[in-house]
C-alpha positions in Angstrom: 97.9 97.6 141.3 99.6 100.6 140.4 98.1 102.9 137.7 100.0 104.8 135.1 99.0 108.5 133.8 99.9 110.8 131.9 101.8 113.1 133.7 101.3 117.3 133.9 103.1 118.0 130.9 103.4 122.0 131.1 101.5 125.2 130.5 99.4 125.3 127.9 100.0 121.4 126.8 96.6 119.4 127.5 97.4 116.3 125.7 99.9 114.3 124.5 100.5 111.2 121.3 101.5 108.1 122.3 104.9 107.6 120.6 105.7 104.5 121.4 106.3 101.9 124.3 109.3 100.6 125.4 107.8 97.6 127.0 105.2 95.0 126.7 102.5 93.6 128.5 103.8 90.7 130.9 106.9 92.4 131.0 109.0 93.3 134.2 109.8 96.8 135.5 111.8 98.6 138.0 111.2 101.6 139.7 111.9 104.6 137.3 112.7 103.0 134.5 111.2 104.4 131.3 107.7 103.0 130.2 106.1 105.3 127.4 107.4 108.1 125.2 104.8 111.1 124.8 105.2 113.8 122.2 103.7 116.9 122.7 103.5 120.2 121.0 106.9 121.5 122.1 108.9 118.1 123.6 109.0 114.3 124.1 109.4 113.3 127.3 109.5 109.7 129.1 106.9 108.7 131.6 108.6 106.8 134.4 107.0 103.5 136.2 105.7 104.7 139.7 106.5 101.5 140.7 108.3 98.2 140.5 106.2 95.3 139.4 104.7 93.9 135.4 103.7 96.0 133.2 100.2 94.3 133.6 97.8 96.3 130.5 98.5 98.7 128.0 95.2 100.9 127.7 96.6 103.5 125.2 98.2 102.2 122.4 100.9 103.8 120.1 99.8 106.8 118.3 97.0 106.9 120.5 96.3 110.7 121.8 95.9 111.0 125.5 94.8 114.3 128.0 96.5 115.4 130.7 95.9 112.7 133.9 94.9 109.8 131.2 95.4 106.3 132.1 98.1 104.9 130.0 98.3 101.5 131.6 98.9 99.3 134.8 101.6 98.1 136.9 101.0 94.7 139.2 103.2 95.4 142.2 105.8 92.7 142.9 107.0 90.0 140.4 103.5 87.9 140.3 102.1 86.9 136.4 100.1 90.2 134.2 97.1 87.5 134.0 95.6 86.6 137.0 96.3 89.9 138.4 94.6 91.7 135.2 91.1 90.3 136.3 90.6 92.0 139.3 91.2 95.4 137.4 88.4 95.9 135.6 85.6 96.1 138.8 88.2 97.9 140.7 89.0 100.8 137.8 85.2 101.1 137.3 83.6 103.4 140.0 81.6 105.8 137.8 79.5 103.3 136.2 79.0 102.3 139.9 78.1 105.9 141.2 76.0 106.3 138.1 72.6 105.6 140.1 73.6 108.6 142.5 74.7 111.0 139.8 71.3 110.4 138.7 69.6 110.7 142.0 71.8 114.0 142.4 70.8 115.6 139.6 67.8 117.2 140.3 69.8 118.9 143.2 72.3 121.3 142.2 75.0 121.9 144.5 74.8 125.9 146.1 76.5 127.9 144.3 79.5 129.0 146.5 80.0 125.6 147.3 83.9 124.8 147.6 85.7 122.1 145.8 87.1 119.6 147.9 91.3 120.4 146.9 92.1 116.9 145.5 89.4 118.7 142.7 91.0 122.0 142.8 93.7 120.2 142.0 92.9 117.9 139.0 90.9 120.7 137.6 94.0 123.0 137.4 96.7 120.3 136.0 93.8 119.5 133.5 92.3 122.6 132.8 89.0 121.0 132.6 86.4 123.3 134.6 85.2 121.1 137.8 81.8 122.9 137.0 80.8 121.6 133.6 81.8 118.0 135.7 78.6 115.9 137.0 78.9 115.5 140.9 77.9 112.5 142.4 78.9 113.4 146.0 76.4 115.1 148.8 74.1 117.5 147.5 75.7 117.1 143.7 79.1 117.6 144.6 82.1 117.1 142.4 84.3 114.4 143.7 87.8 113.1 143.2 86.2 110.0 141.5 83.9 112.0 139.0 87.1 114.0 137.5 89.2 111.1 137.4 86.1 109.8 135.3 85.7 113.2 133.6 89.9 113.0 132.7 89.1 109.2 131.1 86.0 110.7 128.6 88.2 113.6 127.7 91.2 111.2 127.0 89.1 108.9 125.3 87.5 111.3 122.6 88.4 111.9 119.7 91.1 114.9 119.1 90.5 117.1 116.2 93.8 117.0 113.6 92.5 119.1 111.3 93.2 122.3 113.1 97.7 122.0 112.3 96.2 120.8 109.1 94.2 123.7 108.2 97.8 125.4 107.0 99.0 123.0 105.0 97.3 122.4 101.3 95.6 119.4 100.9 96.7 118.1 97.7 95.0 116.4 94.4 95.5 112.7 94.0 99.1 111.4 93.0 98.7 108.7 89.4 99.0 105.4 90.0 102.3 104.9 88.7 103.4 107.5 90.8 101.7 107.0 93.8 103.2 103.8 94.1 106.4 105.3 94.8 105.3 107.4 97.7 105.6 106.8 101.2 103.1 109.1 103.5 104.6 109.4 106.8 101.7 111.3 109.8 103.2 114.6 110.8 104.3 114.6 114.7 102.9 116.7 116.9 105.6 119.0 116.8 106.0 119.1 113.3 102.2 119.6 113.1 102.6 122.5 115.6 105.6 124.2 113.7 103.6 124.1 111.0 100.6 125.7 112.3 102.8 128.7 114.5 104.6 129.5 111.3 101.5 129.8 109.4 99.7 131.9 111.9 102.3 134.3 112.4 102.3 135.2 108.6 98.8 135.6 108.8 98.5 137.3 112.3 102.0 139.9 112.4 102.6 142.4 109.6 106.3 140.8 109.3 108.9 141.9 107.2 112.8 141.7 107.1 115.8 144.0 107.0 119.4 143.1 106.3 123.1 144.4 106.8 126.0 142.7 106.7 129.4 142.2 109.6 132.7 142.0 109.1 133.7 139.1 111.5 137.4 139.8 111.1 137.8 141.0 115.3 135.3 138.1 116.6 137.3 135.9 114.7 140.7 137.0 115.8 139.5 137.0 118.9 138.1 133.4 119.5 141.3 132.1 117.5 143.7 133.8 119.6 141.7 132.9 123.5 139.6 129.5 122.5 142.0 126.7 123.8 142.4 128.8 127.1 138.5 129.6 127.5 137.8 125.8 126.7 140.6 124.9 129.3 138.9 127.6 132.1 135.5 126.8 131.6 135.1 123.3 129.8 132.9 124.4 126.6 134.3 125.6 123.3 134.2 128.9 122.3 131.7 130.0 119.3 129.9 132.7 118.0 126.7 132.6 120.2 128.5 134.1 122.9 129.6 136.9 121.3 125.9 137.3 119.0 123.9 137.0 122.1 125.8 139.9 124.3 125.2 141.7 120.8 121.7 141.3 120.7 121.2 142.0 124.7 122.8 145.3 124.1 120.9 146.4 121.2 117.7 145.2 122.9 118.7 147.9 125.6 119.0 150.7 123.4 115.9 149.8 120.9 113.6 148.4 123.8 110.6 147.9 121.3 112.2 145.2 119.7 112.1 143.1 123.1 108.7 144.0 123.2 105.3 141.9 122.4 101.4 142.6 121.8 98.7 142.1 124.1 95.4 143.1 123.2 96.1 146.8 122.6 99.2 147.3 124.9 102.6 146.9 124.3 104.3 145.0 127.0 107.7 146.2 127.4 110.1 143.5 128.9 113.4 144.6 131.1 114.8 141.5 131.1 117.0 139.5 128.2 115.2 135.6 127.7 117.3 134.7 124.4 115.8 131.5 122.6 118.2 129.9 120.6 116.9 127.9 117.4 118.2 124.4 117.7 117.7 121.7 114.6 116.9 117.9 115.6 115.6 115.2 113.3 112.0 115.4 115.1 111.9 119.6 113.8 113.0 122.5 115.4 113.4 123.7 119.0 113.6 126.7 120.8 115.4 126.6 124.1 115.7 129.8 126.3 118.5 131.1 128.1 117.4 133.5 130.8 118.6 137.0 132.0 121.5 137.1 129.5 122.2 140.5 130.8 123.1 138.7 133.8 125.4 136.0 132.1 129.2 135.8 131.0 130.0 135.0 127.5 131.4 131.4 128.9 127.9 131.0 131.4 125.8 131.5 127.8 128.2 128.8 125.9 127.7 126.8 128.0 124.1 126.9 128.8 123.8 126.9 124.8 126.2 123.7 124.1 124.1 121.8 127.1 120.6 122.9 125.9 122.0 122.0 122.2 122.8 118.4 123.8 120.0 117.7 125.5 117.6 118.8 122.5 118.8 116.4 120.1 118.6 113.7 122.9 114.9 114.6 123.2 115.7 115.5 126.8 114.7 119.6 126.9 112.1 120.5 129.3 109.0 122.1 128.5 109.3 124.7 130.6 112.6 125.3 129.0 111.6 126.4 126.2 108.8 129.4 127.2 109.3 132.8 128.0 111.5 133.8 125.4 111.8 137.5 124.2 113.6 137.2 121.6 115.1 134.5 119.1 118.2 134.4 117.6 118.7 131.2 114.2 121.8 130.0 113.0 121.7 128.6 109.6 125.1 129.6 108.8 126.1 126.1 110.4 124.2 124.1 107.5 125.5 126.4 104.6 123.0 129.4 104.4 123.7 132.2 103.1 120.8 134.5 103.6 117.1 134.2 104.7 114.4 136.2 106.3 114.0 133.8 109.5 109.8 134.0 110.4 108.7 135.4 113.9 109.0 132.8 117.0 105.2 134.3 118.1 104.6 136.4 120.2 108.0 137.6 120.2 108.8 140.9 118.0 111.9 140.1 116.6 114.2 137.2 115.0 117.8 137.7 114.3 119.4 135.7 111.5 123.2 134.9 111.5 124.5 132.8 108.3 127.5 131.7 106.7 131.1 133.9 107.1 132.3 133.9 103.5 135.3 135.7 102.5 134.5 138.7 100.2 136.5 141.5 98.9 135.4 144.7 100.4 136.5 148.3 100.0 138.4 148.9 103.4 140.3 152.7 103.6 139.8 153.1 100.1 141.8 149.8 99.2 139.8 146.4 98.3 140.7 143.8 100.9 139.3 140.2 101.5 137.2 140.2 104.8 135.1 137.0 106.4 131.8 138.6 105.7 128.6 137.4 106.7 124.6 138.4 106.3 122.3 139.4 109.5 118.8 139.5 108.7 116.3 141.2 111.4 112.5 139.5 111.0 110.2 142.0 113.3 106.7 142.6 113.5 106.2 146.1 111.8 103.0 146.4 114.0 105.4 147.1 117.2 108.7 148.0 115.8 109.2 150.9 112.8 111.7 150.3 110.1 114.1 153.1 111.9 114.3 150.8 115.2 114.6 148.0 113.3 117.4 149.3 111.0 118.8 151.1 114.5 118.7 147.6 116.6 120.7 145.6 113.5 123.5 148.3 113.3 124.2 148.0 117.0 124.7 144.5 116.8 126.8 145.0 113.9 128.9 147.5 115.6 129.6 145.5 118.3 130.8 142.4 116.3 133.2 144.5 114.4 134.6 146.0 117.8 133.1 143.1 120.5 135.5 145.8 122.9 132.0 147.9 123.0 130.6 144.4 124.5 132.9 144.5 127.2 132.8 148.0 128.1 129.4 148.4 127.8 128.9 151.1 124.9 
């Protein structure tokens, strides 16, 4: 018998809602092949079988919410019937009822105080997060065994989760009439639309955010990927867009107005010398933030690329958690769905958001003559707490200058 848990999903995510399964009780499965869907705060992710057998019990059911290490179901190794091998299950996934009589003889004898957890604890306790202190130990002298977190993992996965947290921004509100309430549907909020919601909400309340704007003549970065994108996509297998060119924009401005690539902790400023550029992606389950890292580092093509792949994989449901943390600074795109201007809100506990929207074609006064130039809106969201309005102001004219003249990208000015 071969169990199924929930696997460590990443830092900071304790628990998980069952999404759905992909097979049935009595069904066959291979080795690796996909069992469960969990959502989490920040991803869905597959849980593989550990083994090859029949999927013998389903424990948690869809929509259920499960903790780190939970049991999610069972595996009969080999291709005999669920049935007969389900019996024997229940004695054998039962040992704390069984060690119950010792945790009760142990309990008038705490273990010493600098006694060390065995590392199989250690272990559970840090993929968990729950504290192997607060667990009751039935081993020698009242200490914590494997067995007893394994057992402490199945309460915690088994109580109830409180929901009304993600609710708490969201208005609950009045009753809908009959007539019209009829022609409702109420769909349950994911988890990660739950947790966009409540991130959104707390940094309005939490960050002293407000927005500045200017505006970028695209007339060179367009001339530019017009005149080099068949070649680039022929060199390096990825098409040529803006990204490239915003994200080297932003990564030198972040070197000349350092506080905007800068966060909050406590009361110090934490000053970051490196470039972790999230990039807002939209999928039909809300929207993600993939990272890519050290962009100092990176050529325009190694960002397109790493953008176009993350892109991909995030509307397949296939980003990893880790993926998606550490970024210093964000950078939305809703020119590609027809905006024209916004104030983007902070991707906490970042500083700053940069906005790109649509290029429109305006006329503008160019050398005293009125011309028609592919204009478009920048928008800078930053938290007035680290950044003043001059840095701000500062950090959106760099970019600016070096989209009107991406030359200054290259050479480094």
């Amino acid at each position: 018998m071969t169990e199924i848990r929930v696997p460590t999903l990443g830092e900071s995510v304790t628990e998980a809602t069952i999404g759905r399964w992909f097979k049935k009780a009595g069904d066959p499965v291979a080795v690796d092949e996909p069992l469960v869907e969990l959502e989490t705060d920040k991803v869905t992710i597959e849980v593989p079988a550990p083994s090859a057998g029949t999927l013998s019990e389903i424990i948690a059911a869809d929509g259920a919410t499960v903790a780190v290490g939970a049991l999610l179901g069972q595996i009969t190794d080999g291709a005999g019937a669920a049935k007969p091998a389900a019996a024997p299950a229940k004695p054998a996934a039962a040992p704390a009822p069984a060690a119950a009589p010792a945790a009760a003889a142990a309990a008038s004898k705490a273990p010493p105080a600098d006694a060390p957890l065995a590392p199989s604890v250690r272990k559970l306790s840090a993929e968990t997060g729950i504290d192997a202190s607060t667990v009751p130990g039935s081993g020698k002298d009242g200490r914590v065994t494997k067995g007893d977190m394994l057992a402490a993992i199945e309460r915690a996965a088994s109580a109830p989760t409180p929901v009304n947290q993600p609710a708490a921004a969201v208005q609950v509100r009045a009753p809908s009439p009959a007539d019209d309430a009829a022609r409702e549907e109420r769909v349950k909020m994911t988890r990660l639309r739950q947790t966009i919601a409540r991130r959104l909400k707390d940094v309005q309340n939490t960050a002293a955010m407000l927005t500045t704007f200017n505006e970028v003549d695209m007339t060179n970065v367009m001339a530019l990927r017009a005149h080099y994108k068949d070649a680039f996509e022929k060199k390096h297998g990825a098409k040529l867009g803006f990204m490239g060119f915003f994200t080297k924009a932003v990564v030198q401005a972040l070197k000349d107005i350092p506080a905007v690539n800068a966060e909050i902790d406590g009361s110090d400023l934490i000053y970051k010398n490196y470039y972790h550029i999230g990039v807002a992606v939209g999928t039909d389950k809300g929207l993600v933030v993939p990272v890519v890292r050290d962009c100092d580092h990176k050529s325009i093509s190694d960002i397109e690329k790493g953008i176009a792949d993350f892109g991909r994989r995030a509307r397949d449901g296939q980003l990893k958690i880790d993926e998606m943390q550490g970024g210093t600074f964000t950078i939305t795109n809703g020119g590609i769905y027809g905006s024209l201007m916004s104030t983007p809100i902070l991707n906490a506990p970042q500083s700053g958001i940069l906005g790109m929207h649509k290029i429109q074609e305006r006329p503008m006064v160019v050398g005293g003559k009125i011309e028609v130039r592919p204009m478009m809106y920048l928008a800078l969201s930053y938290d007035h707490r680290v950044i003043d309005g001059k840095e701000a102001v500062t950090f959106l004219v760099r970019v600016k200058e070096s989209l009107e003249d991406p030359a200054r990208l290259v050479l480094d000015l």
